[in-house]
N, C-alpha and C positions, 0 to 999 in steps of 0.2 A: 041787289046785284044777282043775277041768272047766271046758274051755275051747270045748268043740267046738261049741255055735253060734255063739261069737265067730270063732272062728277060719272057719267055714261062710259066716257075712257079709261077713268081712274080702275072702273070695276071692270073692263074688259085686258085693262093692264096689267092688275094685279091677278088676273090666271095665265099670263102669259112671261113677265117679267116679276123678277123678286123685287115684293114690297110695290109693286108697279110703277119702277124707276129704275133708269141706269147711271144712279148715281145717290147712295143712302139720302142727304140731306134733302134732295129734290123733293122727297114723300112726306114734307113739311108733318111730321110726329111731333117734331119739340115745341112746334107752335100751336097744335093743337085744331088742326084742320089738314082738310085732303088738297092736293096740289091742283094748282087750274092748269091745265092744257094751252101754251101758244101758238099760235096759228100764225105771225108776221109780225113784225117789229120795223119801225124807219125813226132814225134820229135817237132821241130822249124817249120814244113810248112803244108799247109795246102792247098786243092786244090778244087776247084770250081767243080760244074756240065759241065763245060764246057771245064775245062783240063786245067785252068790256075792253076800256084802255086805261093802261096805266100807265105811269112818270118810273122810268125804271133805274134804279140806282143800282142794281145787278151786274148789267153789261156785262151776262154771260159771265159770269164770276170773276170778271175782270180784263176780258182782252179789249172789251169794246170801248179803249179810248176815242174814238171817234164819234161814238153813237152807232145802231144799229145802221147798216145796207148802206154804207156810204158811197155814194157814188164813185168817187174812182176806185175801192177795193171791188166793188161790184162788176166795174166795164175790164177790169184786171181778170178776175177772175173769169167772166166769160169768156174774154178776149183766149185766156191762156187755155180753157177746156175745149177748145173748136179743134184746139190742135193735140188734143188728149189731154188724160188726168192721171195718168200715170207710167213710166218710160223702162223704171228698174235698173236706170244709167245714170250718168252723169246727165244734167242740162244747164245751160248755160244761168238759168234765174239761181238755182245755188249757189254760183260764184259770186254774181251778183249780189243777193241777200248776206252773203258769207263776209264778203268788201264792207260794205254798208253798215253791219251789226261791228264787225271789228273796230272801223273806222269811231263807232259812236260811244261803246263801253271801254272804259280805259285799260280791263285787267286781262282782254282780250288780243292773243296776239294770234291764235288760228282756235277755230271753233268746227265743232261737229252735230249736224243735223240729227234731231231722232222726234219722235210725233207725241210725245206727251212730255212736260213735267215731271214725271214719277220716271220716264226713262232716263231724262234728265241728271233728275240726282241719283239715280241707282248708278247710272256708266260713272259719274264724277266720281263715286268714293269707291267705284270697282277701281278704276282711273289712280285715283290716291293710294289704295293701294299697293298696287301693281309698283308707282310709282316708286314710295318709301320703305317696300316691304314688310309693312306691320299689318295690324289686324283692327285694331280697335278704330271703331267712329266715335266722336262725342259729337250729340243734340243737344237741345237744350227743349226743359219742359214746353208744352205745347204749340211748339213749333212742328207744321205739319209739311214733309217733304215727299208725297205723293205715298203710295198704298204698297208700296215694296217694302218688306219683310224688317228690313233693319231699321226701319224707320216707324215703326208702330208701336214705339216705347213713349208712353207719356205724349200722343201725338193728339195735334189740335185739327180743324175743322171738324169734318162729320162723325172724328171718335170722339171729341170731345162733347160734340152737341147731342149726340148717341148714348155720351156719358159707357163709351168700351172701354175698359184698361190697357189694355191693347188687341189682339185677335185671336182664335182659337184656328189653328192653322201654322202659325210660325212657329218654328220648333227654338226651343230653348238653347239650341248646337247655335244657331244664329244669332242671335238677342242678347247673348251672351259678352259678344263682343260690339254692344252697343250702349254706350251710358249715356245718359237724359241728365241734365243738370238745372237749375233754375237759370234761368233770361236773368237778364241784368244783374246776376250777381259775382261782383270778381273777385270776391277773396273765395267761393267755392271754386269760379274759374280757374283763378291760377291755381288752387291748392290742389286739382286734379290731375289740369298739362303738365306739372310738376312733378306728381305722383313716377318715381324710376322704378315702378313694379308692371305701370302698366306703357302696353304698346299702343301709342297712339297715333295713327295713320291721317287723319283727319279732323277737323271740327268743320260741321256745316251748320249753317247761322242764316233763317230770315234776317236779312240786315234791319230790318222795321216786319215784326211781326205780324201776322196777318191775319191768320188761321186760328187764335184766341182771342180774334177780336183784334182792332188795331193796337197794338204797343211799341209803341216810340225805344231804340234806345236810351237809354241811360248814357250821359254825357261822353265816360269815358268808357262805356262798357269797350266799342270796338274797338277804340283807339289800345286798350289791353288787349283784346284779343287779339288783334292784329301784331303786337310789340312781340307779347309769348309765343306766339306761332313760329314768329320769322327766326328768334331764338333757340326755339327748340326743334324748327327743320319738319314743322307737322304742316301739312299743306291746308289751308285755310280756303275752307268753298262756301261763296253765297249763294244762296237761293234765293235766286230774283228773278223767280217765276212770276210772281206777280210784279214785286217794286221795279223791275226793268223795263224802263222806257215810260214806265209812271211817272216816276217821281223827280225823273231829269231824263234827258235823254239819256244820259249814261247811268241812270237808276240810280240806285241808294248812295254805290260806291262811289258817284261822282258827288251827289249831294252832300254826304260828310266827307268824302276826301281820303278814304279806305281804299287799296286796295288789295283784295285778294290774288290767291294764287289759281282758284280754277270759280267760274259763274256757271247757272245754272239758269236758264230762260226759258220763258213758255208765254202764253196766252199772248200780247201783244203784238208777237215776231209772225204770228201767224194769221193776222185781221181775221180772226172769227174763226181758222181752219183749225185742225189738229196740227199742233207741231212743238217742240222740244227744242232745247238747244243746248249744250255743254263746252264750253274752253273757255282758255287759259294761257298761261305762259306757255310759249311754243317747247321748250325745254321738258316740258309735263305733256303736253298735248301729241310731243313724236312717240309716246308711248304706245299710242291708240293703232291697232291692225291698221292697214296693214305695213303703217314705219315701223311697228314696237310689237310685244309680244301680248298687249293686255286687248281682249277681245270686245268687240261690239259694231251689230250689225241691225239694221231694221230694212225692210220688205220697202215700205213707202218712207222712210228715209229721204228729207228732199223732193217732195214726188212737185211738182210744179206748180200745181195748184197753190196748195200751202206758201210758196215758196212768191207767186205773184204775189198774191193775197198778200203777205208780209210786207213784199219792196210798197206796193201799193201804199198800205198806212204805215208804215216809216218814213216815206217821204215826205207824206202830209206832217205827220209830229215835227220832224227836220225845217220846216219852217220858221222863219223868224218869227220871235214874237208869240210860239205856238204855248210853249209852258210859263211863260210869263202869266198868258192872257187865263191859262187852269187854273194856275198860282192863285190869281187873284178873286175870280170865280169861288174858288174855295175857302177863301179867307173869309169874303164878303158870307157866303154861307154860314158857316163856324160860326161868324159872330154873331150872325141872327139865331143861330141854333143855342147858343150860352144866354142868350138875352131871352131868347121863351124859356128853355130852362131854370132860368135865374125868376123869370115871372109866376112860373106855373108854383114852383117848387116842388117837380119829383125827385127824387134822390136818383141823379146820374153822373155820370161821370162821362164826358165826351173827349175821347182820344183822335186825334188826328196827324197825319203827315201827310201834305200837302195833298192831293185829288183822292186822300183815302182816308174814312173814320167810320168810328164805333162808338156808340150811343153807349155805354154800360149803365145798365139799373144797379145800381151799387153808390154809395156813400163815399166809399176809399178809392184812394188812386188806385189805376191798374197799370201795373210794370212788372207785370210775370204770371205765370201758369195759374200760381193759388190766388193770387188777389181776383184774375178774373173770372174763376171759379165762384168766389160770393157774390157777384151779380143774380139779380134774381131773373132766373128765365122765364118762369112763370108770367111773372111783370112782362116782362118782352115778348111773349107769346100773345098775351094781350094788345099791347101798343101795336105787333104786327098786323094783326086781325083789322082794329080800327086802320093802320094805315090804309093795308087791302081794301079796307069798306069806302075808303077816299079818294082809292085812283091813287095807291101810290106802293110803287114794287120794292119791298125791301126783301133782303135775305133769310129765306126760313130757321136764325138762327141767328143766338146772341152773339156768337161766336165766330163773326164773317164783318167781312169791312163792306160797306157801303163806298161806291165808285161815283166821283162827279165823271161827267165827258164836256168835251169839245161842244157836245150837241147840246147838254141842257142849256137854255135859254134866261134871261133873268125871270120869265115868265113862268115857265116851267118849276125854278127854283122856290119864287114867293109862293107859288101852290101850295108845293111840298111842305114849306112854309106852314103856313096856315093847317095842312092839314096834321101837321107833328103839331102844334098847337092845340087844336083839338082834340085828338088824340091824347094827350098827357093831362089834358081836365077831364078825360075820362075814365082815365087811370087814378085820379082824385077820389070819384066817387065811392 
């Protein structure tokens, strides 16, 4: 495989951009190789500067349920830039989109536009606070809720594949009033929301983990979280930046049957564009400027583009029949995936919830921060590389879920197929 314009940007990147990427994990470190440059993507593949194509299981870290340039987000999105790309007002596709996301996630009764995930959850627990009057957030280990400051306690994607503790930059005045507790475990749970010394404003909770790798709840895990919250008056937000509009239409919280008091949205809502989303019960949500006294404002907030681009692939998922036919796709996957595994015999452990999973090199289940901490990344840094050398795009990083879409084909799938196959007898050797 020809690498030499990748490798020619990589070294004009990296005097121009830190680590020559705007975004840590991109700089593929933990796998042990420089990142290739893309130049265009259509459907399931996706193709280099240098004319390689891959089978991409990334989709953009997760909004591309569709597959990449799908044509109606595509004729959406030009259609809406003829008429500009940005107003700094109200326009008519944010009510729209606003209708439409309400209408589909259950714990939503008015919601508020912002252009990233990480503004996402930073407005919810600004939000939660304001709300309740206290101070304290509780996380939970290696759950990663975007790059804002309270939220880089024990956090998972590219601090954890970074192997950071947390960042040199957040001051301890703030961190202070953030506690990290282990995933799936409820007797630490409740023995904290319990805790009458401490003020607890919040818990935000990936509802299915994402960012250490995929981890599934624990049966009862929400079903507690959910029971103590609503008991002790602490406003309960999930973070279904990624799992919304995945894994049901109405994302996690529909699929187990939880509902929270405030959600948190990204990548999906915006088919490929920058965009954020936050709300909740309208009782919580009158708080926000300018009905309530708790502030938040963003520049391109809504800006139209984003905001086609969404209605765009929402509509499509809103389809009959649309997550059924993923459902299935993914299942049929899995199982061929447990069946080489089962054949080759590397020591993995493969996590899955429904169009999202994580291969783990490791022996033990994983269902929280430390277990999937023993995976060996090493091992995975390898398996990536062969995947790479097969034409097949996985995440630079043990610690990132692999995405089916709408696009991959059964054809596309027995590839990938065959070449994780291969891959894992070479991981034998």
């Amino acid at each position: 495989m020809m690498t030499d314009q990748s490798a020619r940007l990589f070294t004009l990147a990296k005097a121009l951009l830190p680590g020559g990427v705007n975004s840590p994990v991109r700089a593929c470190r933990s796998v042990g190789c420089d990142p290739l440059f893309v130049r265009r993507a259509a459907g399931c593949l996706i193709t280099d500067v240098d004319g390689n194509e891959f089978i991409d299981f990334v989709g953009s870290w997760g909004p591309m349920i569709l597959g990449h340039a799908h044509p109606e987000v595509v004729e959406a999105i030009q259609r809406t830039a003829a008429d500009g790309t940005s107003f700094g007002a109200p326009c008519p596709l944010e009510v729209e989109l606003a209708d439409m996301v309400c209408r589909s996630v259950p714990s939503l009764e008015k919601v508020r536009f912002v252009s990233s995930g990480t503004e996402a959850t930073m407005s919810a627990v600004r939000l939660a606070r304001g709300y309740t009057g206290r101070k304290v957030v509780v996380k939970f280990d290696g759950c990663y809720h975007g790059h804002a400051d309270t939220f880089l306690v024990r956090a998972g994607s590219g601090v954890i594949t970074l192997g950071i503790p947390g960042s040199p930059g957040v001051p301890e005045d703030i961190v202070k009033n953030t506690l990290s507790i282990p995933y799936n475990d409820t007797v630490t749970l409740e023995r904290t929301l319990r805790d009458e010394s401490l003020d607890i404003a919040c818990v935000i909770v990936e509802p299915v983990a994402g960012n250490m790798g995929v981890v599934p709840p624990d049966e009862d895990f929400l079903q507690t979280l959910r029971r103590i919250t609503s008991e002790l008056g602490i406003v309960l937000i999930f973070d279904e930046v990624i799992t919304g509009f995945r894994l049901a239409l109405g994302g996690a919280q529909e699929r187990f049957g939880i509902t929270p008091d405030l959600t948190c949205l990204g990548k999906i809502i915006g088919g490929g564009l920058p965009v954020g989303a936050y709300g909740g019960r309208a009782e919580i949500m009158d708080r926000v400027a300018p009905d309530g006294p708790v502030y938040q404002a963003g520049t391109l907030s809504g800006n139209p583009l984003a905001m086609a681009a969404g209605l765009a692939m929402l509509k499509v998922v809103r389809r009959p029949g649309f997550y059924e036919e993923l459902e299935e796709k993914s299942d049929w996957f899995a199982a061929e995936m447990t069946g080489i595994l089962a054949r080759v015999g590397v020591p993995t452990v493969l996590n899955r919830v429904g169009s999202m999973m994580t291969c783990f090199f490791t022996t033990d289940p994983v269902r929280d921060y430390e277990s999937a901490l023993r995976a060996d990344t090493d091992r995975y840094g390898r398996y990536f590389r062969a995947m790479l050398d097969g034409g097949v795009w996985l995440a630079p990083s043990q610690f990132e879920a692999a995405f089916i879409s709408a696009a991959h084909g059964r054809d596309h799938l027995e590839k990938a197929l065959a070449v994780t196959e291969s891959s894992f007898k070479k991981l034998m050797v």
